[in-house]
VMD Tcl script that draws the C-alpha trace (Angstrom):
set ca {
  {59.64 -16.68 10.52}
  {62.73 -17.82 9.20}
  {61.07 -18.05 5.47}
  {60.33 -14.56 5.95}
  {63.60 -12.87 7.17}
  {65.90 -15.62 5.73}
  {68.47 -15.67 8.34}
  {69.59 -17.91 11.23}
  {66.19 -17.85 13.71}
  {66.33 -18.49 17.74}
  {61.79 -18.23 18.99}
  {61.62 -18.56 22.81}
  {58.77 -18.80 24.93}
  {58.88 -17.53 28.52}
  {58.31 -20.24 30.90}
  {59.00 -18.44 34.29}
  {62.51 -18.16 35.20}
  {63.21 -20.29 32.52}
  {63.48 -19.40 28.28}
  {62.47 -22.52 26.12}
  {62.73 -22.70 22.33}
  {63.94 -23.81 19.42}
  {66.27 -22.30 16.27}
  {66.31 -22.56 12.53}
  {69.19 -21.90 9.85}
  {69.24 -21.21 6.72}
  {70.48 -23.36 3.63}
  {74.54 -24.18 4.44}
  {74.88 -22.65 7.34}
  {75.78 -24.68 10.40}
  {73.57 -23.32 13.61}
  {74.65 -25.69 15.84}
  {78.11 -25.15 15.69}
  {77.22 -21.72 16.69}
  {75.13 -22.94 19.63}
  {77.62 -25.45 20.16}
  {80.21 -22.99 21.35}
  {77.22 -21.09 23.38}
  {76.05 -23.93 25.42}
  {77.54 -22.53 28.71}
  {74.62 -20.33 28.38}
  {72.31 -22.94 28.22}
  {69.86 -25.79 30.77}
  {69.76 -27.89 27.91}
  {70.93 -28.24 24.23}
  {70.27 -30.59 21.55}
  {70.12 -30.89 17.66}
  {71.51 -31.19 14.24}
  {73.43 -28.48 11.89}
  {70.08 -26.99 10.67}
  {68.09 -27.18 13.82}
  {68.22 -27.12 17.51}
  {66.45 -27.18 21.02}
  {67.31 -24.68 23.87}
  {66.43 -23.71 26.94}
  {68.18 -20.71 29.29}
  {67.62 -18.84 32.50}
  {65.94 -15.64 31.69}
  {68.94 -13.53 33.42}
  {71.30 -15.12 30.83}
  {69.24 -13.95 27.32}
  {70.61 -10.77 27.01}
  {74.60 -11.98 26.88}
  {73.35 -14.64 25.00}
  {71.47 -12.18 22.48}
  {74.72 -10.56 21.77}
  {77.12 -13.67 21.91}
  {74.66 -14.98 19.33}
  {74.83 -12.91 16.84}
  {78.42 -11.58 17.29}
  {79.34 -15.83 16.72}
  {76.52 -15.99 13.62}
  {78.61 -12.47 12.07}
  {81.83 -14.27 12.03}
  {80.76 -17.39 10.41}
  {78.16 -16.40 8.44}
  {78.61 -15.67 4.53}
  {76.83 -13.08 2.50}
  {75.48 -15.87 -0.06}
  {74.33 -17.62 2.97}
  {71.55 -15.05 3.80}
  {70.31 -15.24 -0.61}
  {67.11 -17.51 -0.56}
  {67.34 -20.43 -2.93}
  {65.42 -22.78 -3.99}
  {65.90 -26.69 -5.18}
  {63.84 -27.88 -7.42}
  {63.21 -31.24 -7.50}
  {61.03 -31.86 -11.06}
  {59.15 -29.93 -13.48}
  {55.65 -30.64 -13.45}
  {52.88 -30.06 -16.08}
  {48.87 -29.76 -14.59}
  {48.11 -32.67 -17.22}
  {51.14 -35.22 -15.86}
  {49.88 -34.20 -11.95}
  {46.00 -34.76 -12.52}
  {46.82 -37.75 -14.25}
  {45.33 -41.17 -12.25}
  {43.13 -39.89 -10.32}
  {41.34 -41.82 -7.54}
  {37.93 -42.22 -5.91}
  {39.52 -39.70 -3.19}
  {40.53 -37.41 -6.14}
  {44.09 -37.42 -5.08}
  {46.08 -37.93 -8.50}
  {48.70 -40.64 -8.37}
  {51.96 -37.94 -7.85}
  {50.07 -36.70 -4.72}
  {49.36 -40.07 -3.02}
  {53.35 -41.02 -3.75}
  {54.53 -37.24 -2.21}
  {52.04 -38.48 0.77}
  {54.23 -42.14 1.06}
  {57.01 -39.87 1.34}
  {55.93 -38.00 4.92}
  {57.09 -37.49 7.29}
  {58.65 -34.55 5.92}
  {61.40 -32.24 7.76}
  {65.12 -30.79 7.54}
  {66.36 -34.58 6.93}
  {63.79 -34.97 4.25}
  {62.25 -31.93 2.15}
  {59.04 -32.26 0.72}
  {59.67 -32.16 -3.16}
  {59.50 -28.71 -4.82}
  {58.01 -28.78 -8.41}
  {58.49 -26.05 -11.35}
  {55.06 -25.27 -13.32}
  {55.92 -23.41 -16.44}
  {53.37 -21.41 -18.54}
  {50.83 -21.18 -15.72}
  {47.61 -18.98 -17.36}
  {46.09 -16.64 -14.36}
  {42.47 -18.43 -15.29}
  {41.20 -15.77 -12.68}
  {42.54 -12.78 -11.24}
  {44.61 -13.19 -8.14}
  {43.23 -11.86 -4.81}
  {44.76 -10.97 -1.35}
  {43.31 -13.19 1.23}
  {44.23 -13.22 5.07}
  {45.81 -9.50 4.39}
  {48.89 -10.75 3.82}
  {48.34 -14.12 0.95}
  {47.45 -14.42 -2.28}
  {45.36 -16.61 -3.43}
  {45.28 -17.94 -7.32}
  {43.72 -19.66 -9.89}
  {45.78 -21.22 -12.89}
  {45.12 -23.44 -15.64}
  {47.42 -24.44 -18.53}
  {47.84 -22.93 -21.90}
  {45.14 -25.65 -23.45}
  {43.07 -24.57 -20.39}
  {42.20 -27.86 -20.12}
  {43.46 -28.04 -16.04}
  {42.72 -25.68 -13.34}
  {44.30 -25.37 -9.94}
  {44.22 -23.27 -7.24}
  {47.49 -21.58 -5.82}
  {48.14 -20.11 -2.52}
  {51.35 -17.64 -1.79}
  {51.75 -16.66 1.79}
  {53.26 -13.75 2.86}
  {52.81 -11.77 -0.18}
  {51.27 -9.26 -0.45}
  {54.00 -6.49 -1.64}
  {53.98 -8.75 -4.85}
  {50.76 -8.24 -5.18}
  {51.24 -5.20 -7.90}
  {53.61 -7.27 -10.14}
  {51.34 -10.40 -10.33}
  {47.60 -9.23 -10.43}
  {47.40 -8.05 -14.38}
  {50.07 -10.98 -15.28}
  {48.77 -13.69 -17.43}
  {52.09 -16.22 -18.45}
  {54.03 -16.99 -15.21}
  {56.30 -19.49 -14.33}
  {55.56 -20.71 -10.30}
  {57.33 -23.06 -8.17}
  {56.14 -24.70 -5.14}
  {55.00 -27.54 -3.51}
  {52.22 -30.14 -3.97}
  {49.28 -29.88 -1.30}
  {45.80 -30.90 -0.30}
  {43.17 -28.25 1.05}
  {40.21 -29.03 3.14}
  {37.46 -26.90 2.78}
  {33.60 -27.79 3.95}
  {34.31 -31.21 3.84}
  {35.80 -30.88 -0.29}
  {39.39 -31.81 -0.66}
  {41.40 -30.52 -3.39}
  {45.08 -29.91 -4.39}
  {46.58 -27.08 -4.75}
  {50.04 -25.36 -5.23}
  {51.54 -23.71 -1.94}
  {53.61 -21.50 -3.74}
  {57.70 -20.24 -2.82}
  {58.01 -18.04 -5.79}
  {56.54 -17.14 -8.84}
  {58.34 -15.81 -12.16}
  {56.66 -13.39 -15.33}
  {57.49 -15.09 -18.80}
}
mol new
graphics top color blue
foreach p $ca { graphics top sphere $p radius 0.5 }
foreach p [lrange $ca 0 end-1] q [lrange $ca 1 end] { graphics top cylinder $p $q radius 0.2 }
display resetview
């Protein structure tokens, strides 16, 4: 949810009298401070600048609703609600397929996987691919993904790509054939076949 709308995110599940649930930030914004000053509102509190734990009587969620975002207003700066993305490393589709074992994970995957467990403490590494070829045209899956297939320039490589939530960039991408695309390393499981693919954050025409 919180990739989607790119602000600071509070999901609650009704448990009876009581509201459980947990809340995301976004990139430099502290959420717990927010909370922090909140927390008469709350049963119980816990977390870290980025992330947090909550749970509140249902009669208090409305108050709370408003306190919220009246607190999240007056902190809150406009270039903390523009999306960005760090990347780590550019990547070629010859460097990542290179070393392959019997599993066919390539050697870059197996290290990302030595790496886990991966959270707000300790992102999974985003990689640039430049000069992606669309080696097929891309096609909506799940109504709201798209789901590639890329190659390098030599054409040498292939690998597929997957970029949820969409669709309303469908129209830009679907006739490109250069693009630039960032995103992280992943392996799919399909029928018992395991491959990598890209899980994609954004994707740029060259």
């Amino acid at each position: 949810m919180i990739e989607k709308h790119y602000k600071p995110t509070i999901v609650l599940t009704d448990d009876g009298d009581v509201l459980t649930g947990s809340a995301r930030s976004v990139k430099d914004f502290d959420i717990y401070s927010v909370l922090d000053s909140l927390k008469h509102y709350f049963i119980r509190f816990g977390g870290h600048k980025y992330a947090a734990g909550l749970s509140l009587k249902k009669e208090n969620l409305e108050p709370f609703k408003k306190a919220f975002e009246d607190e999240v207003k007056k902190h809150i700066k406009k270039e903390n609600l523009i999306p960005k993305i760090y990347i780590d490393h550019e990547l070629t589709l010859k460097t990542l397929f290179e070393d392959v074992n019997i599993q066919n994970n390539p050697k870059i995957f197996r290290i990302i996987q030595q790496m886990e467990p991966f959270g707000v403490g300790n992102p999974k590494p985003i990689f640039i691919f430049k000069s992606l070829i669309n080696y097929s045209k891309p096609r909506i899956v799940g109504e709201n993904h798209i789901k590639f297939q890329f190659s390098d320039t030599q054409k040498e490589n292939t690998i597929n790509g997957i970029w949820f939530n969409s669709v309303s960039s469908y129209e830009l991408v679907k006739n490109q054939n250069q693009m630039e695309v960032v995103g992280t390393i992943d392996e799919n499981i399909f029928r018992d076949q395991r491959t990598i693919q890209i899980l994609i954050k954004d994707i740029r025409i060259v």
